[in-house]
MARBA-3410 file (N, C-alpha, C, O; in Angstrom, 1 decimal):
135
-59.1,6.6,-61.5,-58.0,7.5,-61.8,-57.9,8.6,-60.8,-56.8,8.8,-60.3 ~ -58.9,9.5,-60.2,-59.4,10.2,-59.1,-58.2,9.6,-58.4,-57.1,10.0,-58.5 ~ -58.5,8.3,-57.4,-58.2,7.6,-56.4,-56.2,7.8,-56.3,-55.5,8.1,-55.3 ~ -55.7,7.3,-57.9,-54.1,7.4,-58.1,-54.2,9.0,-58.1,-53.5,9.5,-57.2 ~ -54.6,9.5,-58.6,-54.2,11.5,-57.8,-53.9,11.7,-56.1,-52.9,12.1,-55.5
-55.0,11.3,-55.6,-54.9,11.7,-54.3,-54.1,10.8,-53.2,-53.8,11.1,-52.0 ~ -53.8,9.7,-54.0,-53.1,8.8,-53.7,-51.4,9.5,-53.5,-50.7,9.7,-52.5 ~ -51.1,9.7,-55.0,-50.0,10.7,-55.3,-49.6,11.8,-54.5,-48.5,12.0,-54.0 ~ -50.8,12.6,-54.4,-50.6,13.9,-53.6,-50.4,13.3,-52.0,-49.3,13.4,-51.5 ~ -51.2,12.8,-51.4,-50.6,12.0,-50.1,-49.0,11.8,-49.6,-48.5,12.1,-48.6
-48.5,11.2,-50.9,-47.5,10.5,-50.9,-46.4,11.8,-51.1,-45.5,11.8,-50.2 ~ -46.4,13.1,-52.3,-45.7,13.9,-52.0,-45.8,14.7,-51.0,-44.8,15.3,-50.6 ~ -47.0,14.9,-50.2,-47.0,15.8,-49.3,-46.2,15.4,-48.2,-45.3,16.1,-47.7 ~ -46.6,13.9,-47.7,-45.9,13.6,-46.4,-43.9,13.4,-47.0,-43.0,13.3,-46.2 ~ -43.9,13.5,-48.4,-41.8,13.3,-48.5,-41.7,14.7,-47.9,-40.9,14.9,-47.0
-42.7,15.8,-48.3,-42.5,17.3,-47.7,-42.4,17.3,-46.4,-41.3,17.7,-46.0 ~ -43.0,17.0,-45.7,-43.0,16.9,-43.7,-42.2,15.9,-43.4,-42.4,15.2,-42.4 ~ -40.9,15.6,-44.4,-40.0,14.8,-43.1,-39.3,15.5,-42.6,-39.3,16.7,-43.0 ~ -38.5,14.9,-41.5,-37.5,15.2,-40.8,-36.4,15.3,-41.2,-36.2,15.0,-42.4 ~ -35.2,15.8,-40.5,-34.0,15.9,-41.7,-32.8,14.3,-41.6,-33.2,13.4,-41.0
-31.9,14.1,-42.1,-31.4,13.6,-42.5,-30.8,13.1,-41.2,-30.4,11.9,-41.0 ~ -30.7,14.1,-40.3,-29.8,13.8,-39.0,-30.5,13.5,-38.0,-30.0,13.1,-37.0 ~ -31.7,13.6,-38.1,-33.1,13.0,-37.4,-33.1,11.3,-36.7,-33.3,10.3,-37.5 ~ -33.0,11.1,-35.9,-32.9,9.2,-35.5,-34.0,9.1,-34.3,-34.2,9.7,-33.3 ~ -34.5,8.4,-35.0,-35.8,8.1,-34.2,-35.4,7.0,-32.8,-36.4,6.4,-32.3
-34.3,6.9,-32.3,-34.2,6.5,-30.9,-33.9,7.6,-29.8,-33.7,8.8,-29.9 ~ -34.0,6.7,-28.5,-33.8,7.8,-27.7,-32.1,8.1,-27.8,-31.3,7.3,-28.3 ~ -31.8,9.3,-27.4,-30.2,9.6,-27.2,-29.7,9.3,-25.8,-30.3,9.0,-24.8 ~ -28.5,9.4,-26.0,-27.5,8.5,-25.0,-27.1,9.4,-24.5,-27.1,10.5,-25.1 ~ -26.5,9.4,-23.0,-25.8,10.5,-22.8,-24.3,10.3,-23.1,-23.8,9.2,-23.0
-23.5,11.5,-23.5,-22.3,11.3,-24.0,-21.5,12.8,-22.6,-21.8,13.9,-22.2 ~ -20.1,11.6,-22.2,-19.6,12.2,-21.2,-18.2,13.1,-21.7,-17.5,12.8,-22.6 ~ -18.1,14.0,-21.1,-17.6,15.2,-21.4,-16.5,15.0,-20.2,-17.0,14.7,-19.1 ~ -15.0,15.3,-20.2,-14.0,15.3,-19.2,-13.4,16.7,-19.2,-12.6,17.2,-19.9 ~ -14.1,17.2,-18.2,-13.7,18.9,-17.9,-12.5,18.8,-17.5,-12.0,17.9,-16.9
-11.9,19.9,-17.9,-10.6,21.0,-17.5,-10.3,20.8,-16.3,-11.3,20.7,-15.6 ~ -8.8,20.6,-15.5,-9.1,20.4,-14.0,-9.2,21.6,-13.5,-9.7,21.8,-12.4 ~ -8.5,22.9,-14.4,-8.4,23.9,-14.1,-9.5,24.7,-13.4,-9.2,25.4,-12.5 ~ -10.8,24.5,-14.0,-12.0,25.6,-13.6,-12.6,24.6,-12.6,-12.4,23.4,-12.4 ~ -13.5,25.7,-12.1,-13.9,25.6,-11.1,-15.7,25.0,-11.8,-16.3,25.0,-12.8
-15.9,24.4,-10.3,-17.6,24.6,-10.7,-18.4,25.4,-11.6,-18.9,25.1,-12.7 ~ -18.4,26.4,-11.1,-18.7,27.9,-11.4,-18.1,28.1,-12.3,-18.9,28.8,-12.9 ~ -17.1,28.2,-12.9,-17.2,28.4,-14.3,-17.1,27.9,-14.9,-16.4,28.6,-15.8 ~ -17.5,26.4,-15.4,-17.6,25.5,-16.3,-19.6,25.6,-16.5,-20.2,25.2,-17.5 ~ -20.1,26.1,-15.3,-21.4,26.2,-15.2,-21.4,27.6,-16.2,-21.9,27.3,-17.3
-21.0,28.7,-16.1,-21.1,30.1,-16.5,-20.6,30.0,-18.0,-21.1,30.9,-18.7 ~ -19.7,29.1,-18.6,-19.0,28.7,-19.6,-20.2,28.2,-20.7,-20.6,28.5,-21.8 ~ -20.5,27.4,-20.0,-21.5,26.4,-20.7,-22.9,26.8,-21.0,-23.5,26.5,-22.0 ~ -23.2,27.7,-19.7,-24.5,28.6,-20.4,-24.3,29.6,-20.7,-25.3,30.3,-20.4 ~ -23.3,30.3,-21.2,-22.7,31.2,-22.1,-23.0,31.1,-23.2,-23.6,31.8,-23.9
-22.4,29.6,-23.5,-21.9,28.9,-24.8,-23.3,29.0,-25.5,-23.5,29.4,-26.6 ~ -24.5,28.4,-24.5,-26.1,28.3,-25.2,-26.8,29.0,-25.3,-27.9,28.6,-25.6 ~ -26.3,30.5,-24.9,-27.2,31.8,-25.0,-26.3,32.4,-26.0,-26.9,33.5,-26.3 ~ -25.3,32.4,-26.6,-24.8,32.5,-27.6,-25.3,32.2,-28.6,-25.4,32.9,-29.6 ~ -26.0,30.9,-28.6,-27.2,30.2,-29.5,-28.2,30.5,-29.7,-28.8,29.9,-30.6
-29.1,31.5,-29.0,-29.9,32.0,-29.0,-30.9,30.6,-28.3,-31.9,30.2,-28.8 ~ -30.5,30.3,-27.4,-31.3,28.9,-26.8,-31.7,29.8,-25.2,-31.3,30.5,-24.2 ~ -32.7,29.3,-25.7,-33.3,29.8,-23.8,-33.6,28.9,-22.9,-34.1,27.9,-23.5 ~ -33.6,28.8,-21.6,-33.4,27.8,-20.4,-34.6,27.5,-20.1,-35.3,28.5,-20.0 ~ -35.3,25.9,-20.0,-36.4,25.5,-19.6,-36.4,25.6,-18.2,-37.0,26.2,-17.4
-35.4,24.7,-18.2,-35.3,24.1,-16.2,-33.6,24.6,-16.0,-32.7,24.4,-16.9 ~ -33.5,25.0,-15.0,-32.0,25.2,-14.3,-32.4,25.0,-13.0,-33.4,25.4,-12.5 ~ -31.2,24.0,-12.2,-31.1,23.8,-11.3,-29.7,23.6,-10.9,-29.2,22.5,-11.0 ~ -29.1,24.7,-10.3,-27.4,24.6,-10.3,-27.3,23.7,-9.2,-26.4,22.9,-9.5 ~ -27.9,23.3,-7.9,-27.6,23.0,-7.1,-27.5,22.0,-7.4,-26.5,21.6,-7.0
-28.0,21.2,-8.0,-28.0,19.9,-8.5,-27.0,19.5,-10.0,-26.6,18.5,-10.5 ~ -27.0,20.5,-10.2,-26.1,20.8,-11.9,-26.5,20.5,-13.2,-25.7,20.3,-14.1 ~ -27.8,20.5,-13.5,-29.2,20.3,-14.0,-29.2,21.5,-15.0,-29.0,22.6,-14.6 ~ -29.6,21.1,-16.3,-29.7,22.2,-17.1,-30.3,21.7,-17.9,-29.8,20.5,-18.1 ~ -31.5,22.0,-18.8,-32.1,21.7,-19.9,-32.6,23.2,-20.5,-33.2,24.0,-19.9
-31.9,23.1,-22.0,-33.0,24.3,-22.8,-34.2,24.2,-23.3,-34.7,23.1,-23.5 ~ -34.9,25.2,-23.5,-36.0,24.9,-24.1,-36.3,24.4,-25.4,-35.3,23.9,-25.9 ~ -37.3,24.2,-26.3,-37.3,23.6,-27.5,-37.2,24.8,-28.4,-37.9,25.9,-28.4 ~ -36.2,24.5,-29.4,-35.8,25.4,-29.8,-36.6,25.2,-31.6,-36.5,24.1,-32.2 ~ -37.2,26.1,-32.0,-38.5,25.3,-33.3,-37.8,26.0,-34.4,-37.6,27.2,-34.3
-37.5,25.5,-35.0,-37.8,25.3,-37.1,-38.7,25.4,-37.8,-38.8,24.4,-38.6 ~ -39.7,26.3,-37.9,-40.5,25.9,-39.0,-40.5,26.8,-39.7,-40.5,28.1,-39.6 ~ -40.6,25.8,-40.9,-41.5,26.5,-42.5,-42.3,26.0,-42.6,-43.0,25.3,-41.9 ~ -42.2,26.2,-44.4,-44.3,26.1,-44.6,-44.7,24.4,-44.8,-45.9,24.0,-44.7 ~ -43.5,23.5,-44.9,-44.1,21.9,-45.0,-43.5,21.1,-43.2,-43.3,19.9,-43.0
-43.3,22.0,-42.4,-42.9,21.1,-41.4,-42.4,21.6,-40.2,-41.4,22.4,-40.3 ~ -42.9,21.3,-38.9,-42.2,21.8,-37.8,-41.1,21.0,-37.0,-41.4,19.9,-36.6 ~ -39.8,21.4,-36.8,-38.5,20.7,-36.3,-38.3,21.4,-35.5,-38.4,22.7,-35.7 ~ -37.8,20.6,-33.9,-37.2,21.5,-32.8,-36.6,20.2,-32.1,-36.9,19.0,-32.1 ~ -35.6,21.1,-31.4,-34.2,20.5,-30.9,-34.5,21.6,-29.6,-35.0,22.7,-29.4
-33.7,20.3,-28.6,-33.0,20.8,-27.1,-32.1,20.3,-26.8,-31.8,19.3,-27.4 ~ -31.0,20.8,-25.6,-30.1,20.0,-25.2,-30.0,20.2,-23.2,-30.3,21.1,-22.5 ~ -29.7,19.1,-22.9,-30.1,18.3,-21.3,-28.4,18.8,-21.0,-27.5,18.8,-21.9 ~ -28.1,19.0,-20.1,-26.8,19.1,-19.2,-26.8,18.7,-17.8,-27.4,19.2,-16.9 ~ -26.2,17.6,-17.8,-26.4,17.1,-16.2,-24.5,17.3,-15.8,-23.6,16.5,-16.2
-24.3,18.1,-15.2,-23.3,18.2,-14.4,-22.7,17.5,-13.4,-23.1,18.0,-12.4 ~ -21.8,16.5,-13.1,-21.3,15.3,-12.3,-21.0,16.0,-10.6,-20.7,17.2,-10.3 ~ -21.2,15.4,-10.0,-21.6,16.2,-8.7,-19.5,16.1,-8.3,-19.1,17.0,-7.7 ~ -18.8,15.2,-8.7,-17.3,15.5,-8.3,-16.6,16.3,-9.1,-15.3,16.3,-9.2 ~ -17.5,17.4,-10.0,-16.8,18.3,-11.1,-15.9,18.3,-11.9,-15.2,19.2,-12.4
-15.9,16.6,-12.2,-15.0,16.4,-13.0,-15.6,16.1,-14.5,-14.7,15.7,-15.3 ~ -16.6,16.3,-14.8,-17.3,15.7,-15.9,-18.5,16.5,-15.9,-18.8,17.3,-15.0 ~ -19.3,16.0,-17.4,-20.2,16.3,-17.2,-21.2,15.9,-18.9,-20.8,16.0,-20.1 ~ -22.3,15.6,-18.5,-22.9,15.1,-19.7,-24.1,15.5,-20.4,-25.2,15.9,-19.9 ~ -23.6,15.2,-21.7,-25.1,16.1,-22.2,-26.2,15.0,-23.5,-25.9,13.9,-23.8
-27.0,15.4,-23.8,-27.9,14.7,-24.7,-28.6,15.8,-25.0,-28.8,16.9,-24.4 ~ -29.1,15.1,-26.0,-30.0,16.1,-27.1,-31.4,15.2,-27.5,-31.5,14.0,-27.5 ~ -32.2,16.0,-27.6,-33.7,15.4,-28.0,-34.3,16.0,-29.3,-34.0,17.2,-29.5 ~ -34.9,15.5,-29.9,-35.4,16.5,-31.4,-36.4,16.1,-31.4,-36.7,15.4,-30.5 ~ -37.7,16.4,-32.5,-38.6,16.0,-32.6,-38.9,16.5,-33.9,-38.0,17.2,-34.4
-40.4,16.3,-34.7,-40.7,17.0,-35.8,-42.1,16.3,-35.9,-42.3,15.1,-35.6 ~ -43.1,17.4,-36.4,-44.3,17.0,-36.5,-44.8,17.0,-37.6,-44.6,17.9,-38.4 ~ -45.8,15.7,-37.7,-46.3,15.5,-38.7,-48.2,15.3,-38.6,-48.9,15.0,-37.6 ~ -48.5,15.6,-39.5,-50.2,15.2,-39.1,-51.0,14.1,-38.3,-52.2,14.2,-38.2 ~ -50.1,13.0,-37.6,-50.3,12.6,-36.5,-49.7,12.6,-35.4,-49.7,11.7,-34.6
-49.0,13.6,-35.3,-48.5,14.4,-34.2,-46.7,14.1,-33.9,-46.0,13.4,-34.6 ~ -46.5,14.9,-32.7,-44.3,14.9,-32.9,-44.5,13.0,-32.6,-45.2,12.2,-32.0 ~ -43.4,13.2,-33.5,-42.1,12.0,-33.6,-41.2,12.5,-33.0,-41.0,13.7,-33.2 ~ -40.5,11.9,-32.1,-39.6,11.7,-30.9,-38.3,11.3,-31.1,-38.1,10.1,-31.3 ~ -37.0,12.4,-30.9,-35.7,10.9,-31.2,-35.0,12.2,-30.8,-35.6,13.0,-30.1
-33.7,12.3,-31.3,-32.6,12.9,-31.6,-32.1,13.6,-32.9,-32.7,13.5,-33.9 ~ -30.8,14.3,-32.8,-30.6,14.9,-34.1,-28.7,14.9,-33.8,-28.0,15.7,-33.2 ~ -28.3,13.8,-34.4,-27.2,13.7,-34.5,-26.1,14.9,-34.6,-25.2,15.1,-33.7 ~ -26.2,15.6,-36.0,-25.8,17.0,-35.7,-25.6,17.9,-34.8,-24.6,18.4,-34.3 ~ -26.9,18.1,-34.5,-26.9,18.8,-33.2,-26.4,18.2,-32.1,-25.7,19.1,-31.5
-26.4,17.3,-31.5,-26.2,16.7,-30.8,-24.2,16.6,-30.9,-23.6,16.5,-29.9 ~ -23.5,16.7,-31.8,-21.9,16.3,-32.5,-21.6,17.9,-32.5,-20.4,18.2,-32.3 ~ -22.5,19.0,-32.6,-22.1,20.5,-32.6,-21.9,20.8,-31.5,-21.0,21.7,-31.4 ~ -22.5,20.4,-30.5,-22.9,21.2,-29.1,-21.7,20.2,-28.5,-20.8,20.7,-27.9 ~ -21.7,19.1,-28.6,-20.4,18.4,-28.0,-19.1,19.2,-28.2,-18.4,19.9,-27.5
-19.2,19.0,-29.5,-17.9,19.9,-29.7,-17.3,21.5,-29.1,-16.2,21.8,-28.8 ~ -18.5,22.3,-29.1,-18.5,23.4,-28.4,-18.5,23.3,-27.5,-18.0,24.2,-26.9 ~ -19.2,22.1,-26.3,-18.8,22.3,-25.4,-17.0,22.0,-24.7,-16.3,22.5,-23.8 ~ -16.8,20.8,-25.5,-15.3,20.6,-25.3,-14.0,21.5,-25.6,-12.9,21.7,-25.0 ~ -14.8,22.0,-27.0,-13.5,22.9,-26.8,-13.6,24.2,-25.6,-12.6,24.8,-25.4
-14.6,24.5,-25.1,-14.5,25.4,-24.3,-14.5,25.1,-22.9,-14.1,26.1,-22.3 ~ -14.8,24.0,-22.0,-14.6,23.1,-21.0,-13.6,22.1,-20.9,-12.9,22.1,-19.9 ~ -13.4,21.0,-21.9,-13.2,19.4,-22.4,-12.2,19.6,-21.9,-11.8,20.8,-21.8 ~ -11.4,18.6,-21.3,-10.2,17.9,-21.6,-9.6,17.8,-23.2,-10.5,17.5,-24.0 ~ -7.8,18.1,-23.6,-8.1,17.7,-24.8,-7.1,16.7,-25.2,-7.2,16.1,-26.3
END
């Protein structure tokens, strides 16, 4: 009887430490973005990291010269579970485009699980489009 308790509690603990609903355990794709012909380099660059310091997201790696942007991991936690999201910005070197992906992760007692987060990944598109995109 012991054995079906701890059995139990096992089983509710880990439904507590999942991931959320928009969580996909593959890698993400990149999805291309058709900039404005109007702006320039520079301010589709200044636009865009606007847009993610508005989010309170802070910059792992920048590399303008190349057009290279990734944020840092941005963490979620409460008391059953740690979740964090980033997003990658690779800039098209003919400034006509430009593409982004997102990565997520969430940890569990054998350590992060690796994928994406759809949401996030359909939010930040959208913000970036409306404020860059072609429409």
């Amino acid at each position: 009887m012991k054995k079906i308790y701890i059995i139990l509690l096992i089983a509710i603990l880990n439904a507590c430490a999942s991931a959320p609903d928009s969580f996909n355990r593959n890698k993400a794709g990149w999805i291309t973005i058709e900039l404005q012909n109007k702006l320039t380099k520079e301010e589709v660059w200044g636009k865009v990291a606007d847009s993610l310091k508005e989010r309170d997201m802070e910059f792992d790696k920048i590399d303008k010269d190349v057009g290279y942007l990734r944020t840092a991991w941005n963490y979620n936690i409460t008391k059953n579970d740690t979740y964090a999201t980033r997003i990658i910005i690779d800039f098209s070197s003919n400034g006509k485009t430009l593409r982004i992906k997102s990565e997520a992760r969430y940890q569990t007692k054998e350590g992060w699980i690796e994928g994406y987060d759809t949401e996030f990944t359909q939010t930040i598109k959208d913000e970036i489009t409306a404020i860059v995109g072609q429409y």
